[in-house]
C-alpha positions in Angstrom: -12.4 14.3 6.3 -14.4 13.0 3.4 -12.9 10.1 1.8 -11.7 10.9 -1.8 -9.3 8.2 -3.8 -6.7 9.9 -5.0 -4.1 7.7 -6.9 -0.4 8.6 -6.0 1.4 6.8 -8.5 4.9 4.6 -7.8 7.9 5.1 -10.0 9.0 1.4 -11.4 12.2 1.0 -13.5 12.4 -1.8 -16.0 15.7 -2.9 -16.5 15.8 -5.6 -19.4 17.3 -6.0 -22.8 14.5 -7.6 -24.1 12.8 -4.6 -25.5 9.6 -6.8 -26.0 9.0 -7.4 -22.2 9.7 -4.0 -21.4 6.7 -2.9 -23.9 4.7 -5.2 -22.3 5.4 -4.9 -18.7 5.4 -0.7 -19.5 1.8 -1.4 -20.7 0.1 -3.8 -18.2 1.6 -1.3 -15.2 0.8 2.0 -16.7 -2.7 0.7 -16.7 -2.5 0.0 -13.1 -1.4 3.9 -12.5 2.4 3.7 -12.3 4.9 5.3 -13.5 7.1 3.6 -15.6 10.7 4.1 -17.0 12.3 1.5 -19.4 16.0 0.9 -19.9 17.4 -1.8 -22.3 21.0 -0.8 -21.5 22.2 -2.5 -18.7 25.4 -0.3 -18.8 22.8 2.8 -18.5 21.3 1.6 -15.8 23.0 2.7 -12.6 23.0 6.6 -14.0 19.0 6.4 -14.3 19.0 5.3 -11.0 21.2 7.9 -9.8 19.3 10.4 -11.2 15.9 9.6 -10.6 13.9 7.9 -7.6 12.0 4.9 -7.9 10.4 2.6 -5.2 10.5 -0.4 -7.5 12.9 -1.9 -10.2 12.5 -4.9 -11.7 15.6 -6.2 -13.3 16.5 -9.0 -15.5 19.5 -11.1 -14.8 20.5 -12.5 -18.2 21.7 -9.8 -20.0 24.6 -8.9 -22.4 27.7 -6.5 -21.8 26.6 -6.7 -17.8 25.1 -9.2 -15.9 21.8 -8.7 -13.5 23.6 -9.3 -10.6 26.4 -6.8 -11.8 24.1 -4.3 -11.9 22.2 -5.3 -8.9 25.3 -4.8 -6.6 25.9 -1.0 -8.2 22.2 0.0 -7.9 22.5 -1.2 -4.1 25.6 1.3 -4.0 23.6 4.3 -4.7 20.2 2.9 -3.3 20.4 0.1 -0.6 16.7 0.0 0.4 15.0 0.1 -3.3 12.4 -2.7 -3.7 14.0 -4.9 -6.5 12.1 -7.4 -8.2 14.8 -9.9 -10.5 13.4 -11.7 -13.7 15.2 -14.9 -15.2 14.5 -17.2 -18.1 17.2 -19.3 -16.9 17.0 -19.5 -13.1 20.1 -20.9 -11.5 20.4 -21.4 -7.7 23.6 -19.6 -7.6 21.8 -16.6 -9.1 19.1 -17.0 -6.6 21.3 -17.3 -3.4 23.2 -14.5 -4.5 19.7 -12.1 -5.5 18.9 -13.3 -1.7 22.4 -12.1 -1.0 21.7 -8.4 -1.8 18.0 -8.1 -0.4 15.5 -9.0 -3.6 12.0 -8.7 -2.5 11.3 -11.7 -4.9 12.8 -13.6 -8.1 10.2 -14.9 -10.8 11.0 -17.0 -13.7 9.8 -16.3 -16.7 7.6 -16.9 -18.5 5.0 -15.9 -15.6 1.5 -15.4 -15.3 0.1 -11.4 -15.0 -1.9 -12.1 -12.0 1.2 -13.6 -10.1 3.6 -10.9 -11.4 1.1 -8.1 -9.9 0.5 -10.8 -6.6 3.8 -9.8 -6.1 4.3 -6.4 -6.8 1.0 -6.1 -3.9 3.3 -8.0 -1.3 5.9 -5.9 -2.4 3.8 -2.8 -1.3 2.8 -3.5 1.3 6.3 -4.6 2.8 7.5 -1.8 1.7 5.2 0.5 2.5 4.4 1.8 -0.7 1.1 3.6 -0.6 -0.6 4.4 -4.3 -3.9 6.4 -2.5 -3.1 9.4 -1.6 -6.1 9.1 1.2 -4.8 6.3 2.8 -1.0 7.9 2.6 -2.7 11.6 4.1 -4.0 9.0 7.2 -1.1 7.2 7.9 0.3 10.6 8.1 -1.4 12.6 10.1 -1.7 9.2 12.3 2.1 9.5 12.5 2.8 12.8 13.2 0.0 13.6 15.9 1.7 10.9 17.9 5.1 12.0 17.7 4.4 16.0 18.1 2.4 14.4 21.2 5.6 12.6 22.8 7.7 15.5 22.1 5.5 18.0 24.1 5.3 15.3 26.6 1.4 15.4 26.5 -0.5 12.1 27.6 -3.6 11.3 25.5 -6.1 12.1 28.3 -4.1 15.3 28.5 -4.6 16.5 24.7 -8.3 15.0 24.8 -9.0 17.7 27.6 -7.0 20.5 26.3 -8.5 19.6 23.0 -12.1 19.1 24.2 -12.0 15.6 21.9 -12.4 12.4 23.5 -10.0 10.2 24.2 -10.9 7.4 22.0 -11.3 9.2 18.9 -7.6 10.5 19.4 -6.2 7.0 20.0 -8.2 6.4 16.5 -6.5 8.7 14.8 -2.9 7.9 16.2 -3.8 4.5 15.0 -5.0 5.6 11.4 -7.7 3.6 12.4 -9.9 6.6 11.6 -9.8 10.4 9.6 -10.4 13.2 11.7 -12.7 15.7 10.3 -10.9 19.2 9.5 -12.8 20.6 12.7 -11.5 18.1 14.7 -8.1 19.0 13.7 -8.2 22.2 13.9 -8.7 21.1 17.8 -5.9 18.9 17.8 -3.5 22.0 15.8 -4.6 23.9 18.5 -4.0 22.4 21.6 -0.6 21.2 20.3 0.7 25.0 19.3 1.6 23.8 15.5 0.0 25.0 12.5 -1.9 22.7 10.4 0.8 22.4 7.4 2.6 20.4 9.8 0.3 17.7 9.2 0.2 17.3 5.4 3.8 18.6 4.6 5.1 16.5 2.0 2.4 14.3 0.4 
C-alpha cells in the first residue's frame, strides 16, 4: 500500500461568549485542518451537541445566563466520552476539582500561549485516539480487524500464513500496524479468511 497523507479532519466545538476568542481559536485550528463550529450561547450549546458529533469541545467556564460547568454536566448527558478541553480567565480550584469531577482532558488558564494550547490538543489525540491521517487511521484498521476476523474463525497466525502463502512475520506486522500490506498481500489475507475486502475499509 503506497503511503499517501490524507488529512481526516476532527470536528471541535468552541463554546465561549467571548466572540473574540472564538474568531481566534476558529482561525489558528482551521489552519491546522479541523473542523470548527462556534457557539457563543451557552444556552445553545447542549442542542449543537445533540445534533452534531464532535471529538473535541473546548468550553469556557465563565460565562453569563449558564455557567461552564452547567453546561459541562448536560453535554456529559448526551455525550459521556467527548474530549473536553475547559478555558478560564479566573481559575478557581473548586472549578478545577469539579472539571476533574466530570472527566476534562485538561483545563488552561487564559491568557495561554498557541504552542501550549495545540501541546494539548496533541495529548488530547493521542489519548483519545483521534487520528487526523487517513493513512495511519486505514492501518490501524485493517490492523484491527485482521486480528479479530482471525480469533473469530479460530485461525492461529501460522495457520493463516500457510493458508495464505504469507509469512508469518509480515502478518504479526500487520496485526500490529506496525506495517501496510500491499493490496496483493491482502488480497491473500481476504482470501484465506472467506470475507470480502470491503470488510477491511468499511467506515473510514
Amino acid at each position: 500500500m503506497t503511503k499517501k497523507v490524507i488529512n481526516r479532519k476532527i470536528n471541535v466545538l468552541i463554546i465561549d461568549d467571548d466572540i473574540d476568542i472564538c474568531t481566534f481559536l476558529k482561525r489558528i485550528l482551521t489552519k491546522r485542518n479541523y473542523t470548527v463550529e462556534c457557539c457563543c450561547a451557552p444556552l445553545a450549546a447542549t442542542e449543537i451537541v445533540k445534533k452534531q458529533e464532535f471529538q473535541i469541545i473546548i468550553l469556557d467556564i465563565v460565562m453569563p445566563k449558564k455557567d461552564g460547568i452547567e453546561v459541562l454536566k448536560d453535554i456529559r448527558k448526551i455525550d459521556s466520552s467527548v474530549c473536553v478541553i475547559m478555558l478560564s480567565a479566573y481559575p478557581t480550584v473548586e472549578r478545577a476539582f469539579e472539571s476533574i469531577r466530570e472527566n476534562v482532558f485538561e483545563f488552561i488558564t487564559k491568557p495561554f500561549e498557541t504552542k501550549d494550547f495545540f501541546d494539548v490538543l496533541t495529548r488530547a489525540e493521542k489519548q483519545y485516539g483521534l487520528v487526523s491521517n487517513l493513512y495511519e487511521l486505514t492501518i490501524k484498521q485493517i490492523s484491527s480487524r485482521l486480528s479479530v476476523l482471525r480469533k473469530e474463525k479460530k485461525i492461529s497466525l501460522r495457520q493463516l500464513a500457510n493458508i495464505a502463502g504469507i509469512s508469518p512475520s509480515l502478518i504479526y506486522q500487520i496485526e500490529h500496524a506496525e506495517t501496510a500490506p500491499s493490496i496483493a498481500t491482502l488480497s491473500k489475507l481476504t482470501t484465506a479468511l472467506q470475507t470480502e475486502m470491503a470488510y477491511f475499509f468499511e467506515d473510514l
